[in-house]
N, C-alpha and C positions, 0 to 999 in steps of 0.2 A: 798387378796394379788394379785397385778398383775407381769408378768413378765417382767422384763424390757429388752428391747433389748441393753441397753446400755452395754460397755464392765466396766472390773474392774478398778477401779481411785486409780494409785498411789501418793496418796497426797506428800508425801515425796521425789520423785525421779522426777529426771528434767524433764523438758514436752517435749520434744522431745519423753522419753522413754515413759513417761505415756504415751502420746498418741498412740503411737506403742503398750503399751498395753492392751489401752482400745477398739482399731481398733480389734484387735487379737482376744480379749476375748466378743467382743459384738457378737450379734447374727446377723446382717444383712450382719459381713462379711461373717459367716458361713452359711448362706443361697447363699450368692453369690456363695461361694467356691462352692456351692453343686450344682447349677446352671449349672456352669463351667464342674463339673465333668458330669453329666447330656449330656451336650451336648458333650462333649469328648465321651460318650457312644452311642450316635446316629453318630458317626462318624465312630467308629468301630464297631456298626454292620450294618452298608451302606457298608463302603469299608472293602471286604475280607483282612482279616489278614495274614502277615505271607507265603504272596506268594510271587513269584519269580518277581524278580525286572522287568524282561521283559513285566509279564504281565499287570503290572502297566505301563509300556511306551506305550503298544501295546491302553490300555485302554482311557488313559490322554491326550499320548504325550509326549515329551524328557523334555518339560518346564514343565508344571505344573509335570510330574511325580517325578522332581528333587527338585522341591516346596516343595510337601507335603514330600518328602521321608526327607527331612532338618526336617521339623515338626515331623517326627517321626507317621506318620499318620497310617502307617503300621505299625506298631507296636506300638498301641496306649496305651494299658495297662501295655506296660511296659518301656513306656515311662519316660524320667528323669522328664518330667514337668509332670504327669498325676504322677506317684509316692509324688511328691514334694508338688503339691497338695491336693492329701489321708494326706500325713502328716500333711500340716495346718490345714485339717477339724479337721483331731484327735484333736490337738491342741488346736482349736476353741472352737470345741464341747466341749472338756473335759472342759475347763475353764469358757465356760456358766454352765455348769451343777454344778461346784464346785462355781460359783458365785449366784448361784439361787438356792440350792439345800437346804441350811441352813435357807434361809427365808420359801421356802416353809412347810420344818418339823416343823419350829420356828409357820406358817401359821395353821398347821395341828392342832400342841398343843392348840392352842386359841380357845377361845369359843367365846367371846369378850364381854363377861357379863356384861362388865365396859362399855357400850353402855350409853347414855344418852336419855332422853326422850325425851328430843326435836329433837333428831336426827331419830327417829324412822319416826316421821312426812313427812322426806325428801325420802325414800324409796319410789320406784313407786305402791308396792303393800303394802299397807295398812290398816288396820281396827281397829275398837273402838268395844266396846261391854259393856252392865252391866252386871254382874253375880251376882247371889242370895249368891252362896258362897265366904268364906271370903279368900280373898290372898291366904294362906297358902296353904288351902284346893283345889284351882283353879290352885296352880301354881304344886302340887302334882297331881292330875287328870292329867289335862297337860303334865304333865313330863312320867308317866305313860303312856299314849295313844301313845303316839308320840316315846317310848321306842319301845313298841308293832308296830311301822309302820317304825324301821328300823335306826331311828336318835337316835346322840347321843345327849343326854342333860348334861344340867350342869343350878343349882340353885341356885340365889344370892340371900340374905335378905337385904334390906337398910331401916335406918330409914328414915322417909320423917313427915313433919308437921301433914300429916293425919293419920302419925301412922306407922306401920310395911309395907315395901313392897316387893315384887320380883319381881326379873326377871329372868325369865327362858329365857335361851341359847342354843340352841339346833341348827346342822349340820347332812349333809348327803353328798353322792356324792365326798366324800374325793380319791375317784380315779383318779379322775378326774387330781388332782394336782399327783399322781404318774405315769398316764396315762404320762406325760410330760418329767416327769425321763424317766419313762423306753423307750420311743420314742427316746430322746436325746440320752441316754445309748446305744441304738442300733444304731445309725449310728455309734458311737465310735467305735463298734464292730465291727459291717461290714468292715468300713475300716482298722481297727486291721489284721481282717482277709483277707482284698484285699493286704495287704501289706507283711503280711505272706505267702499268697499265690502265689502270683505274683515273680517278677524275681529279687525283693530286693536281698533277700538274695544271689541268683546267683550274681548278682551283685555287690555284698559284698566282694563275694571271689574274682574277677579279679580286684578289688580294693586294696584287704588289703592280700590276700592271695595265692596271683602273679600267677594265671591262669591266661592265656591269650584263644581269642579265637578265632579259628582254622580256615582257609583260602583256606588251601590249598584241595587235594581230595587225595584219595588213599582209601588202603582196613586201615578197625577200626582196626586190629589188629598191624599198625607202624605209628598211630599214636601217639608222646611223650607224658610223662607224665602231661606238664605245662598244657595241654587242655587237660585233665578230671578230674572230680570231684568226691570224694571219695562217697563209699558209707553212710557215716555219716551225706551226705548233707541233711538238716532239711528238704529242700522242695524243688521240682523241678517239671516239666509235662514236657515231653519229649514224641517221635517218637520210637518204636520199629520195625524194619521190620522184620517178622521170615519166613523163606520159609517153605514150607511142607517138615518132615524129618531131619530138624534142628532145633538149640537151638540158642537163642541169648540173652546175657545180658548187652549189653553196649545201651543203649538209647541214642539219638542226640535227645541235645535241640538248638533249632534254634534261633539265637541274632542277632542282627543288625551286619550284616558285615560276618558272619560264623555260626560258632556252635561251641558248648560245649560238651563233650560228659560223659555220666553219669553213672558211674556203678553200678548197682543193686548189692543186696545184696545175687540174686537167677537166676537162667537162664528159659529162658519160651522156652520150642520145642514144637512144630506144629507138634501134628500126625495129624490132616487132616483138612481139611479145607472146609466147606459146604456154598453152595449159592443156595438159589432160587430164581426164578423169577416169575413175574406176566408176564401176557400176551402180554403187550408191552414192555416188554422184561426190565422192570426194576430189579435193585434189591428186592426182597420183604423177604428176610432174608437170614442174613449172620451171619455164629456163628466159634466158633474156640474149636475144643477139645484138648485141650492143657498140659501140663505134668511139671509143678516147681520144679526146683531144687533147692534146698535150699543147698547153700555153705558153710553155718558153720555145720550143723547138717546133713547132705548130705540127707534128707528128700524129696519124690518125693509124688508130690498130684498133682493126677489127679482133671482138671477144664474143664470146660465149659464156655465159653466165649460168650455174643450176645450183641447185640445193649440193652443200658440201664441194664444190668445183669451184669455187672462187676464181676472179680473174685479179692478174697484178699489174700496179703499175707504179713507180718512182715509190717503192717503199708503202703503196696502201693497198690494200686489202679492199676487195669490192665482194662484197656474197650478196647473193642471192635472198632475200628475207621474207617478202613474200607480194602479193599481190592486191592492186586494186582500183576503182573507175577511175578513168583519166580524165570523165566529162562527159561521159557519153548521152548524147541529146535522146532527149524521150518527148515524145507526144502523147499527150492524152487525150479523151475527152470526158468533159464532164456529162454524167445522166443524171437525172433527178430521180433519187431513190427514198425519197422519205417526202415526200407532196410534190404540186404541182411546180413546174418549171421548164427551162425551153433547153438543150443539152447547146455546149459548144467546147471548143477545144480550146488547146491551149498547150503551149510548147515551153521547155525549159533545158537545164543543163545540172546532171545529176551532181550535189553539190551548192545548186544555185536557189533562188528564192524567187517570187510573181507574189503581188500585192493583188491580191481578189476584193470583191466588195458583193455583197449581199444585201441591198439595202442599205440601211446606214450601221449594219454590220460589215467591219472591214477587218478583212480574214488574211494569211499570210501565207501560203502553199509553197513548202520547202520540200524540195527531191531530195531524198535521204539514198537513194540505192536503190540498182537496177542489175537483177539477176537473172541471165539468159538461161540456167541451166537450174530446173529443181527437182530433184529427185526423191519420190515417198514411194511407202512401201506402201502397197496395196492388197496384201494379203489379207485373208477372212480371216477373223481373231472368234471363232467360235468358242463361245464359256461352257457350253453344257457339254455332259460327257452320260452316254448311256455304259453302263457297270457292264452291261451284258456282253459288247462287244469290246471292254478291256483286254487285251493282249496282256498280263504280267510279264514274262520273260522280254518282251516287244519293248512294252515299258521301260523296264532296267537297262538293257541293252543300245535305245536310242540315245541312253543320255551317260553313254558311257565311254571312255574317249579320251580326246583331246577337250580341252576347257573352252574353246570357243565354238562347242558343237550345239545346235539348238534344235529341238525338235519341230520348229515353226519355220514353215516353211516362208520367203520373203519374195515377192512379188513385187519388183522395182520399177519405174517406171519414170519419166522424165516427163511431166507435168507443163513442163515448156516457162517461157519468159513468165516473173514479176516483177511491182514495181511498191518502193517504200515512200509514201512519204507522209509528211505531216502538216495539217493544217491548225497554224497557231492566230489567237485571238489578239485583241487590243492589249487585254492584260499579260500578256505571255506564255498565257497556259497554252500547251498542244494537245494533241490527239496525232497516236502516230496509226497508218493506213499499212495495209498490204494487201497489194491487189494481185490477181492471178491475170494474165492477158489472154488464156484460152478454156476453153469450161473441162470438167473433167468427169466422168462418171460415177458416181455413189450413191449406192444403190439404189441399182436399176434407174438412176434420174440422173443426165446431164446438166450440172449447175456449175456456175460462176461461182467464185468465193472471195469473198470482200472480209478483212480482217479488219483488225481494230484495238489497240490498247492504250489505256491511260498515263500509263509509266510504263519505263524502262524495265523494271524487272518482273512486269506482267506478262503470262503468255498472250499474245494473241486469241481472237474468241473470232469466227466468222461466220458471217451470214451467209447464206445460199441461198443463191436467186436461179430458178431455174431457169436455162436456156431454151427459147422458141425451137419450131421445128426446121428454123435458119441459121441454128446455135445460133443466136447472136440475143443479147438483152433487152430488145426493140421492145419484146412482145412482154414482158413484166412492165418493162415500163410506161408503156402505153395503160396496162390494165391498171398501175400504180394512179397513174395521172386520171384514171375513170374513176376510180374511187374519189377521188378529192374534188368531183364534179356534182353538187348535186341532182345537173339535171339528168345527166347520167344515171347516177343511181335513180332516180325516179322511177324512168324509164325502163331499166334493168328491173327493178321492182313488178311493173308493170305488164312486160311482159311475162315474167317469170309466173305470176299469178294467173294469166291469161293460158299460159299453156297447161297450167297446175290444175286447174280447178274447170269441173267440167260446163257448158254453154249453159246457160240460167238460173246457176245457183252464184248470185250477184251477194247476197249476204255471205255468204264464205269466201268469196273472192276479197270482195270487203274486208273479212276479218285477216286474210292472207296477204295482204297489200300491208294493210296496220303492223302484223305483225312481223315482214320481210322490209318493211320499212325501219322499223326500228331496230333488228338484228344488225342492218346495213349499217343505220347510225350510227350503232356505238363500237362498229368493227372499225370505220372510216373516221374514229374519233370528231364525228359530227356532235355526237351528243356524248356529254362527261359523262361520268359516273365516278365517285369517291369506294376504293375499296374496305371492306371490312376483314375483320382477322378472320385468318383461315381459308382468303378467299379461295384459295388454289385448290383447294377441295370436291369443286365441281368438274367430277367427269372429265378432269385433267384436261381442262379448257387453260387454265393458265398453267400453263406449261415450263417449263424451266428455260425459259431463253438464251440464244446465246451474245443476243445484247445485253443481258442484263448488268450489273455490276459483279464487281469480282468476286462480291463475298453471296454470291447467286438473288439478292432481295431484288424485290422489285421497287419500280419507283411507288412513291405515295397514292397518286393519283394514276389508275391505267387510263390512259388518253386517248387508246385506239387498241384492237388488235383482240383477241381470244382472250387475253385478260379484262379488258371492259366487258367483254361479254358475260363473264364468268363472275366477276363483281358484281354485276347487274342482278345475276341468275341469283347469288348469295344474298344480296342485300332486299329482292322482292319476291322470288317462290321459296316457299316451304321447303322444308328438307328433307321431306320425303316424297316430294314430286320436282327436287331439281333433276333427278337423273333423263327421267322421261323429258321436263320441258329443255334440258343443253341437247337431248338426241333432237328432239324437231327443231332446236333454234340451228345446230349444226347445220341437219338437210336442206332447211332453208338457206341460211346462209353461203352453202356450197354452191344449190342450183342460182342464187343470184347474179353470185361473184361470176360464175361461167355465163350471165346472159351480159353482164358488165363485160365481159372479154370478148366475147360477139360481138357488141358498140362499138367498143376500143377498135377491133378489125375492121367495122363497117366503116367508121369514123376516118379511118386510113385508106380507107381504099379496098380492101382484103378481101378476099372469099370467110364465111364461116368456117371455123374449127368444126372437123366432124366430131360426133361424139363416138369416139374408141379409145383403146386403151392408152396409148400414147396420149392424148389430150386429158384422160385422166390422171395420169399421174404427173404432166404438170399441173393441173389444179391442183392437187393435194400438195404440192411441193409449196407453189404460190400460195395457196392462203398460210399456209406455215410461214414463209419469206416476208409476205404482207405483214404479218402482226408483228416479225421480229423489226419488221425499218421501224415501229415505234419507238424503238428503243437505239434506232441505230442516231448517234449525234450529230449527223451532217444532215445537211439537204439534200446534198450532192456527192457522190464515189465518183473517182475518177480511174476512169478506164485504160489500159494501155492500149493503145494503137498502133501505134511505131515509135522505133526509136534506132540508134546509129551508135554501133557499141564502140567505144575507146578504150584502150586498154592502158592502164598503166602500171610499172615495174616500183617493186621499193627494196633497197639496197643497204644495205649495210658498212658503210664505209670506216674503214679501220688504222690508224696505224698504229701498231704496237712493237715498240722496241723489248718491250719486258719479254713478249714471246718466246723469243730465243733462249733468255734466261730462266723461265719458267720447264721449258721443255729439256734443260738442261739439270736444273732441279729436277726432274723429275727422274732424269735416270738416274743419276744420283743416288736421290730415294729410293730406287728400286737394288742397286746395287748395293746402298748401307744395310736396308734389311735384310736383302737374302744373305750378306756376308754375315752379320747379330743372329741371325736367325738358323742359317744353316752351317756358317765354322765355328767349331769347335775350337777356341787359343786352348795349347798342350804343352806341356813344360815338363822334360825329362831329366831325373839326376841316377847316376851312376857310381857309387864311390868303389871304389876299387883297393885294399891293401895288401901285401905280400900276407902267402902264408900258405910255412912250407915251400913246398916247390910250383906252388900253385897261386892262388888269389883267393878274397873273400870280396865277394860282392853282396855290396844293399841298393837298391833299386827303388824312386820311388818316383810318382805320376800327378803332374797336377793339370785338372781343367778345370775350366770357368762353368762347367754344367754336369752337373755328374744324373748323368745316361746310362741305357743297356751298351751304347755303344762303346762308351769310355772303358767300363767293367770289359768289353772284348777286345776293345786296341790291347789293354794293360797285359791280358791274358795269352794277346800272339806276342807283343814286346818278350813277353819273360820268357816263355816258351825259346823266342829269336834268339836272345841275349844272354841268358845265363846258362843255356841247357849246352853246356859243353863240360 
């Protein structure tokens, strides 16, 4: 019996519909179908599911992101067409299997005894034989042996001219043909169970059973009734967030357009919440000890929650999903990092928003995220390589191996607490922050790092302000807030000339005051300057900042910093005496800034910085940090100081009836193909007629796969069978 891929023919019914259901019920549309879905499933798991429509713009683009979001590509399984489809396979499948399923049992029952002799002849495997023994006795042995090696037989007598004959009929390999059931059978199942499991039936009730779904924000508990779903719903997978010290039982499931929101039957509280990390600072286990409340029977069972360890409870499924801030309160404080200003603090709840005012700018500081644990590698990334001490054989051999072998060595290091956030304008635009809460050293200079980017899919660019010999930011910013003093810088001017230039020569002093005064200017953005093209030209006084914009320009106008310097130098000296005049405006400008940082301590109260190396290499750090806050877009960075970490757990709430059906399908599946794939169906005939005092035997062999193996059954059979 072969299978026919054709569908069922309704001879009776007009052909338009027959053919509609013989398309339905053949087998090549259900291989298409299966094709289809196939490729539907390489599509969601490429593109992440289920995320925020931004990301997908940020990813695509405005066009293709509104393309595929029509398609339903983000949300591909539970899609109307990727559902619509699961149903024609069910359809498909089920109606091959009820069209083939009655020949093949009808196939099973036959032995096919009623063979002819002349048909025996046309079989590829073949044989003739005499035997000493008579019919009866040869077709008995026969039947006999071939019992003993696993076939079933079955014995015909016919009369023929030469007298009494048989034939023996004999089969093996009958799984082969159930192999085909149960394989069909389980795709049934599986999508039985993708359809039970999936967001059908969610989708059922905003259908027929007048949810709608939910749009809007606010807290779960004034949300109305038409957006939730009872706890009786048969199946759903939803979002649980529970913070440490609370209970939560209403799940959000996430739909195209909103959510759903789903009541459980039990509430899950977070008594605490565990993470550990590996060395580079990954997660490497997260678990949740957690406490169910059971609302009919008011029953409380303690669980244990981890990645793949699910806890159960009345039929749902709780995992493990992953982690994140509960609330956790952060203090800042404000410093003034980009002009003068007086620092204060200010508290919030990560998550939460404080209305700031700047004058009659009114700014909006949103806590985006607070990370106790940062981990970077801190290894030297040295580019140059001397030929001379190349090791060849050293070479080859380091990088030879296992695939995740590296010859760079990585130097990790845990960098300690940041903090995210964002300050947004009247018009809505932001700037998102990331601040570091302890300084870190590179090279050779202890600095703070203050980040900054415009969008979302920017990396971060940050400034480094280097830390006093108190690690703390006191000392930049105090030297910040002298710059933006002009009596200060006067002063600093003043001095610096006086220690410069030796006792009686007043006209070079003169001219050193002039010319320390106006370096000051235009570093302190006192006095403008419009640049011209090419400014950057000069003795790499403007410098590539890392305020600058993303695509590295600078702004139009340098307002302050080693760029107005360098603008200046471009737009009034010659070009073949700017080099020498940025080396003296530099020197000058170095010994100022350091009698400006003298004031700033005196001003405070301070002892003078001595002059050694430590204090040199914060100035060089500082006037680099000074010229980038020109570029930096706030007044004010905001420091971490303390904060009070909360942890909270997010769970994955499940219940899936298809499970069962799915997992059942699948062995199924695994038992149709190995039987397709590795039995052989085998069908043995025997004819047997007198002759003589003996028999004439013809022997022939049918399989459904013609193998070296088949060529060697046929070859022990004849050997077995006829060699008497």
């Amino acid at each position: 019996m072969t299978v026919s891929t054709q569908g069922l023919e309704l001879r009776s019914a007009p052909r338009r519909l027959s053919d509609w259901v013989e398309l339905l019920s053949s087998m090549r549309f259900a291989v298409s179908l299966l094709t289809v879905i196939c490729i539907a499933s390489v599509i969601g798991t490429v593109v992440k599911q289920n995320e925020p429509y931004n990301n997908y713009v940020n990813q695509f683009g405005p066009f293709w992101a509104d393309v595929f979001a029509a398609a339903n590509l983000y949300t591909v399984y539970s899609a109307w067409w990727f559902l619509l489809i699961l149903a024609f396979l069910v359809v498909s499948t089920s109606l091959c299997i009820a069209r083939n399923t009655p020949k093949i049992l009808a196939d099973l029952k036959a032995y096919k005894e009623n063979i002819r002799e002349q048909s025996l002849k046309a079989f590829p495997h073949k044989a003739q034989g005499e035997l000493a023994e008579a019919p009866e006795a040869a077709a008995n042995r026969m039947g006999q042996a071939l019992l003993g090696s696993g076939w079933k037989v079955r014995l015909q007598s016919r009369e023929t001219p030469q007298g009494t004959g048989w034939m023996l009929a004999a089969k093996a390999g009958a799984a082969n043909k159930w192999g085909y059931i149960a394989a069909h059978s389980a795709i049934v199942m599986v999508c039985i169970g993708g359809l039970l499991d999936g967001d059908l039936m969610v989708r059922a009730q905003t259908w027929f059973n007048g949810k709608q779904v939910y749009q809007g924000g606010g807290l779960i508990a004034d949300v109305p009734e038409q957006y939730r779903l009872s706890t009786a719903n048969p199946t759903f997978r939803g979002n649980l967030l529970v913070t440490e010290g609370t209970a939560s039982s209403t799940a959000i499931l996430t739909q195209p357009g909103g959510v759903l929101l789903q009541e459980l039957p039990f509430s899950v509280e977070l008594k605490k919440f565990i993470v550990e990390y590996y060395d580079t600072g990954m997660p490497r286990l997260f678990a949740s000890e957690i406490v169910i409340h059971d609302r009919d029977t008011g029953e409380q069972k303690n669980a244990r929650v981890e990645v793949n360890h699910p806890a159960f409870h009345r039929g749902v499924a709780i995992y493990q999903s992953s982690f994140d801030d509960g609330g956790s309160r952060v203090k800042l404080k404000a410093v003034p990092i980009n002009g003068p200003g007086k620092p204060f603090e200010v508290e919030g709840t990560i998550g939460g928003s404080t209305e700031l005012s700047n004058g009659d700018q009114k700014l909006s500081l949103e806590f985006t995220s607070l990370r106790v644990i940062n981990v970077e590698n801190f290894a030297a990334t040295g580019s140059g390589a001397d030929v001379r001490k190349v090791d060849l054989r050293e070479s080859i051999e380091s990088r030879l191996g296992a695939a995740h072998k590296t010859v760079t060595e990585k130097t990790l290091r845990n960098v300690g607490p940041s903090v995210t956030y964002k300050l947004r304008d009247a018009a809505g635009q932001a700037v998102e922050y990331h601040n570091y809460m302890l300084p870190m050293e590179l090279d050779g200079q202890r600095v703070y790092l203050l980040g900054l980017r415009e969008t979302p899919q920017d990396s971060f660019r940050y400034l480094r302000v280097p830390a006093d010999e108190n690690d703390s930011l006191d000392g930049f910013v105090r030297l910040r807030a002298a710059l933006s003093d002009p009596a200060l810088r006067a002063e600093a001017v003043r001095r610096y000339a006086a220690q410069s230039v030796e006792p009686g020569r007043a006209d070079l002093e003169q001219a050193l005051v002039a010319s320390a005064s106006r370096a000051l200017a235009l570093f302190s953005g006192a006095e403008r300057v419009t640049p011209v093209a090419d400014a950057g030209a000069t003795n790499g006084l403007n410098r590539a900042s890392a305020m600058k914009g993303a695509d590295g320009s600078a702004p139009r106008e340098a307002s302050g910093g080693l760029q107005a310097v360098a603008a200046f130098l471009q737009a009034n000296v010659p070009e073949a005496e700017r080099e020498r005049a940025s080396d003296v405006l530099v020197r000058i400008l170095n010994g100022t800034l350091f009698e400006l940082l003298q004031l700033s301590r005196e001003k405070a109260g301070l002892a003078p910085l001595a002059r050694d190396e430590p204090a040199q290499r914060f100035m060089t750090q500082a006037v680099i940090s000074l010229s980038d806050t020109f570029f930096y877009p706030a007044p004010m960075a905001f420091e971490l100081t303390d904060f009070t970490h909360v942890q909270a757990s997010v769970f994955q709430v499940a219940r899936a009836p298809g499970k069962t059906v799915v997992y059942l399908g699948c062995l199924l599946l695994i038992i149709g193909v190995f039987a397709m794939l590795y039995v052989r169906e085998r069908r043995l005939w025997v004819w047997l007629t007198p002759s003589g005092q003996g028999a004439q035997a013809s022997m022939a062999l049918s399989t459904n796969r013609k193998t070296l193996d088949a060529d060697r059954e046929f070859d022990q059979l004849k050997t077995q069978l006829l060699s008497r």
